[in-house]
C-alpha positions in Angstrom: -7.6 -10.5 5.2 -6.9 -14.0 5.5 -3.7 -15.2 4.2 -4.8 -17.8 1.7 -6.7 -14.7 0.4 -3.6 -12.9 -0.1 -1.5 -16.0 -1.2 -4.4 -16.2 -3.8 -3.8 -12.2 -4.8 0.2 -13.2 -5.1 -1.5 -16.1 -7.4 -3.3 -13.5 -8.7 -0.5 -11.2 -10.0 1.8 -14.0 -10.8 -0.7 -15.1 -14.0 -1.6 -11.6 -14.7 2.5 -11.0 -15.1 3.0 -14.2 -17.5 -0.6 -12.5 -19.4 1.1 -8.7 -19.6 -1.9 -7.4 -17.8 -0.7 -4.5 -15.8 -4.0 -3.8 -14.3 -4.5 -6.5 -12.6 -1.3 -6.9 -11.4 -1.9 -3.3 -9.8 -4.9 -4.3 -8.6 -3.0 -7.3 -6.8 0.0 -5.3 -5.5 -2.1 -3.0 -4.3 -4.3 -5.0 -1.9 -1.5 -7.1 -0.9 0.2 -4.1 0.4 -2.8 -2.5 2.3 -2.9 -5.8 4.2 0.5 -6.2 5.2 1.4 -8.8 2.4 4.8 -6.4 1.6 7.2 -8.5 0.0 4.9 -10.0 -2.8 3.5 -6.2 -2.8 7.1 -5.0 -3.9 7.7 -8.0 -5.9 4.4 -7.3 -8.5 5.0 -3.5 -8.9 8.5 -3.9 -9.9 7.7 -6.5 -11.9 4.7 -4.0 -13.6 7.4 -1.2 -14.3 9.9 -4.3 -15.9 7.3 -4.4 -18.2 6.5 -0.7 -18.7 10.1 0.0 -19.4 12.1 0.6 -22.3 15.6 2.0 -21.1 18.8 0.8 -21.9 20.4 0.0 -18.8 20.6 -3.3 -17.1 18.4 -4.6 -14.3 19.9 -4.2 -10.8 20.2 -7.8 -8.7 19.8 -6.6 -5.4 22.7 -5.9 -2.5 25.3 -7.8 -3.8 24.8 -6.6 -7.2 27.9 -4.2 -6.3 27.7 -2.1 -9.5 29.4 1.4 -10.0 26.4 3.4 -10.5 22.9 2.7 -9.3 19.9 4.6 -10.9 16.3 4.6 -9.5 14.0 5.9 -11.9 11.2 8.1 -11.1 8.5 6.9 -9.2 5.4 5.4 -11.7 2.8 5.6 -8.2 1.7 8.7 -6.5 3.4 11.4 -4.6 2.7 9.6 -1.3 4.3 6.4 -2.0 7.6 8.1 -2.9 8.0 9.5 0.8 6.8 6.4 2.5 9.5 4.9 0.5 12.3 7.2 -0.3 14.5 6.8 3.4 15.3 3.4 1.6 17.5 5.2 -0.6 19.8 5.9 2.5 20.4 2.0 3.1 21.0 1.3 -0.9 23.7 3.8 -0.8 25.7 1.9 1.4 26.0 -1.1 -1.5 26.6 0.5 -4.6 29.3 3.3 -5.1 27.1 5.7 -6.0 23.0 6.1 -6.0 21.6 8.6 -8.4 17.7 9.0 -8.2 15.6 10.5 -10.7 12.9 12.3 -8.8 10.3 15.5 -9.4 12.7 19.0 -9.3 10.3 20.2 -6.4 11.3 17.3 -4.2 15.1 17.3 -5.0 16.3 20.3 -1.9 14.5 18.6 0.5 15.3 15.2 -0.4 19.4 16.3 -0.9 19.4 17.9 2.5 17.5 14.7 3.9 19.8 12.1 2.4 23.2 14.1 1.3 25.2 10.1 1.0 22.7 10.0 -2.3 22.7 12.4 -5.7 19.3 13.5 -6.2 18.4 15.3 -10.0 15.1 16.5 -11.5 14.1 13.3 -14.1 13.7 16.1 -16.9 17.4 16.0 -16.5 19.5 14.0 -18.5 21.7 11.3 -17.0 25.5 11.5 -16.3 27.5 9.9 -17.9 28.1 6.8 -16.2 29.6 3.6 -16.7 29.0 0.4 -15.4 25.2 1.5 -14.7 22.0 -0.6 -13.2 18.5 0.9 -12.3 15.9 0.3 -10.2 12.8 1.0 -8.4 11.1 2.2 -5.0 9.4 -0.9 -4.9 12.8 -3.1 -5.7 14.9 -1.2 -2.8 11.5 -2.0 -0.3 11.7 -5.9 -1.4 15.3 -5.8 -0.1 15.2 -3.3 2.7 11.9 -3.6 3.6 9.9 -6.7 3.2 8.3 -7.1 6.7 6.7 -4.4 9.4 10.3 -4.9 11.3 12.2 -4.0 8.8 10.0 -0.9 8.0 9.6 0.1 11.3 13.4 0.0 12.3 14.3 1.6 9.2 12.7 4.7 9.4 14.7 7.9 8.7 13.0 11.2 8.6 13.2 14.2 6.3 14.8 17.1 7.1 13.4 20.3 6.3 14.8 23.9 5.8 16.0 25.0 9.1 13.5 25.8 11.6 12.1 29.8 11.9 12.6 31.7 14.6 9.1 30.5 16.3 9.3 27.8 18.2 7.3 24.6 16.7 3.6 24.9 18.1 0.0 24.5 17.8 -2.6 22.3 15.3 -1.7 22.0 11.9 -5.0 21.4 9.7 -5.5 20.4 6.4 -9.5 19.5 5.3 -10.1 20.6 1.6 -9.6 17.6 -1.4 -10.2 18.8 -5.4 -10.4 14.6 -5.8 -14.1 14.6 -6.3 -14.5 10.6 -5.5 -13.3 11.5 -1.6 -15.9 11.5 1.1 -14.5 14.0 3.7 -15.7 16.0 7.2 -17.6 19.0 6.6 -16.7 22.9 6.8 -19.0 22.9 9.8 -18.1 19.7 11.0 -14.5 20.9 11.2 -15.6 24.7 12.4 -17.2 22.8 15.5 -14.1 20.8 16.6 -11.7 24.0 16.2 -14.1 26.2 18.1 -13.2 24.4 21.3 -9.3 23.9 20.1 -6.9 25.8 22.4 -3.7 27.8 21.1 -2.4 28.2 17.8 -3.9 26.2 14.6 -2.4 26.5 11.5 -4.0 25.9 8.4 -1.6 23.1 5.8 -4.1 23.4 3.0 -3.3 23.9 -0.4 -5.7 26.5 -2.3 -7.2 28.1 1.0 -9.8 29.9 -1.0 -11.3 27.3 -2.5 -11.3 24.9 0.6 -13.0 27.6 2.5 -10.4 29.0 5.0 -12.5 32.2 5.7 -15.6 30.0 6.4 -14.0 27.9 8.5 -12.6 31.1 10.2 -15.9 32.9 10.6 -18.0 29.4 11.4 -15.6 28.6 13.9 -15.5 32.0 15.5 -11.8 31.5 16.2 -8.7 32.2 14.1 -7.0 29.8 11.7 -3.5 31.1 11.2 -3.2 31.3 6.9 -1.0 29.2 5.1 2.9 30.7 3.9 2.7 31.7 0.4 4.5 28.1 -0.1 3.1 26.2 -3.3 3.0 23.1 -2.6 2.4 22.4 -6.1 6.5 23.9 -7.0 8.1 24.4 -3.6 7.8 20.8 -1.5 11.0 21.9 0.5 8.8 25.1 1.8 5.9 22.8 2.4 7.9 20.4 4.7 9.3 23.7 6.8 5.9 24.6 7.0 4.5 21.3 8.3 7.9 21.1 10.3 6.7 24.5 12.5 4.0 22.4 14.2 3.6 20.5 17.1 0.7 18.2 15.5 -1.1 17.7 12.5 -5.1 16.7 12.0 -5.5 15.7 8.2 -7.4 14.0 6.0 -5.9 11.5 3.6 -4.0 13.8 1.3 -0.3 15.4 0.8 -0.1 17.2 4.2 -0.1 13.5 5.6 2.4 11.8 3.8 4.3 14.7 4.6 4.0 14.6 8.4 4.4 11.4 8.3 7.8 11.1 6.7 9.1 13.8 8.6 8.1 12.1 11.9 5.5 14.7 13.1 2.8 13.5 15.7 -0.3 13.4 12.9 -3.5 11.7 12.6 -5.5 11.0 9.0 -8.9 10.9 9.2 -10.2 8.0 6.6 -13.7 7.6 5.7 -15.0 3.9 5.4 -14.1 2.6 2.3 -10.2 1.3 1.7 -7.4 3.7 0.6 -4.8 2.4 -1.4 -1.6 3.9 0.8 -3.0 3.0 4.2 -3.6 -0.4 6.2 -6.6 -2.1 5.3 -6.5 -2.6 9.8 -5.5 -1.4 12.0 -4.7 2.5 13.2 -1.2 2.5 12.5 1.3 2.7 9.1 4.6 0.9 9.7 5.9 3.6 7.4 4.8 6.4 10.0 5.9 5.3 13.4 4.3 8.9 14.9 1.1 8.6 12.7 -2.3 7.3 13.3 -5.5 6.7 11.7 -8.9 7.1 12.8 -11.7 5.5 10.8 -15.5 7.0 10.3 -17.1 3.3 10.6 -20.6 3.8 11.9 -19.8 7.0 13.5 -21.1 10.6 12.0 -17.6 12.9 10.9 -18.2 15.1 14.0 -17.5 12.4 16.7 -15.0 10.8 13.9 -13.1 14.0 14.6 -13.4 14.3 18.3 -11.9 11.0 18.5 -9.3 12.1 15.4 -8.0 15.1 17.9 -7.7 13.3 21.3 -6.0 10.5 19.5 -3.3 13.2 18.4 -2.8 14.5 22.2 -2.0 10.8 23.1 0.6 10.8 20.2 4.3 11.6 22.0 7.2 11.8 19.5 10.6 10.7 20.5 12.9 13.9 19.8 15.4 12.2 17.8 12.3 11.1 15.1 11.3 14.5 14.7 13.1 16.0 12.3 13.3 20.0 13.8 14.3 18.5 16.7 12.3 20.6 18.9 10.9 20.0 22.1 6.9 18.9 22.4 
């Protein structure tokens, strides 16, 4: 997108702001931050949940706004956006004397372990008290820590899951299967096809096997697909990310498995049909957010070849040790 286009979406949200329309404004943010346009991006949705909020403690000004205790409030966007944005946390810390984040109970282990300078609680539970007391957003901590692709790229800090099993990392880590009826996605036999030629171990990352069709794929593919963990994603996030943590690569569609890769600086690649998807670039193959994560568009090609292409991309994919957060060798 051109940037008069986006200077015009900044326009955009700034009249939708002073007119209390929160949908547009979300429409704005949204597109300004698929095409790169960050710090206006940051700018609208903090401004949208100023408006949506009705707490009592005072707006935080920003780094120098030395206050005693900082509170981020839960995240008001999806899952995804909280771990492309949560390693932020780790640079706020440093300015404020202490950084409480209110966050979903399923994510607080795994976040805890990942950040331990930061004091993680379940948003059911109430505050502490605390004196002296600012909050803020996601989206506020990006607009001062990360406002351009520099900034997000050098800033990146991976989770760190539960300590590794005895099995060395290995092998394909899959995950096909959406509920999100709106999603255009590769077939069971498009998928059974590329994993029949697949060598070594793959591992199946999908939540509700049965109903995505694991033993379908199994018996299509004529080849086995390692189950799942009993790990709920849905209640036990910290399992999930050892899980995705005991591969070498992962081969995903758009979806939780690769937010979760991603953030924990495994070698992945998200397939993406055509049509835009709010968390990704609008261009491009790469997320700033994910420096060991590509994505591989459909365009004009059928999901078989899109695939192919998905899977050699991922062999070409080599992840410095120090970003991956196990540690182990590739």
């Amino acid at each position: 997108m051109r940037y008069a286009n986006l200077s015009w979406q900044a326009e955009k949200a700034r009249l939708a702001c002073a007119a209390g329309d929160l949908r547009s404004m979300t429409e704005a943010a949204n597109k300004m931050e698929r095409c790169g346009y960050f710090k206006e991006a940051w700018k609208t949705f903090h401004a949208i949940a100023t408006l949506q909020r009705s707490g009592s403690l005072r707006p935080w000004r920003g780094p120098r706004d030395r206050v005693t205790t900082l509170v981020l409030e839960k995240r008001r966007r999806d899952l995804g956006d909280e771990l492309r944005l949560v390693h932020l946390v780790a640079q706020a810390a440093e300015d404020v004397e202490q950084l409480i984040v209110q966050t979903e109970e399923r994510l607080v282990p795994l976040f805890q372990r990942s950040y331990p300078a930061v004091r993680f609680i379940s948003a059911s539970e109430a505050l502490p008290e605390v004196s002296d007391a600012a909050w803020t957003t996601y989206e506020q901590l990006a607009y001062f820590y990360a406002r351009h692709e520099e900034m997000i790229e050098s800033g990146f800090l991976p989770l760190k899951p539960p300590l590794a099993s005895e099995q060395p990392r290995g092998g394909l880590g899959i995950s096909w299967y959406s509920k999100a009826m709106y999603k255009c996605l590769p077939s069971l036999e498009d998928w059974a096809r590329l994993l029949s030629d697949v060598k070594g171990r793959v591992q199946s990352l999908q939540y509700q096997e049965g109903r995505a069709g694991l033993a379908e794929l199994v018996r299509q593919s004529g080849r086995p697909v390692k189950a799942a963990r009993q790990v709920d994603q849905f209640t036990d996030l910290d399992g999930y990310a050892g899980q995705v943590s005991s591969v070498r690569r992962v081969l995903t569609i758009s979806n939780t498995t690769a937010h979760m890769a991603g953030a924990l600086g495994i070698p992945c690649v998200v397939v993406l049909d055509r049509e835009s998807v709010t968390t990704w670039p609008e261009h491009g193959n790469r997320s700033p957010f994910y420096p060991n994560t590509r994505l591989i568009r459909r365009c004009s090609d059928d999901w078989g070849p899109t695939l192919q292409k998905g899977l050699e991309l991922l062999m070409q994919i080599r992840a410095p040790r120090a970003s991956v957060a196990t540690g182990a060798a590739d």
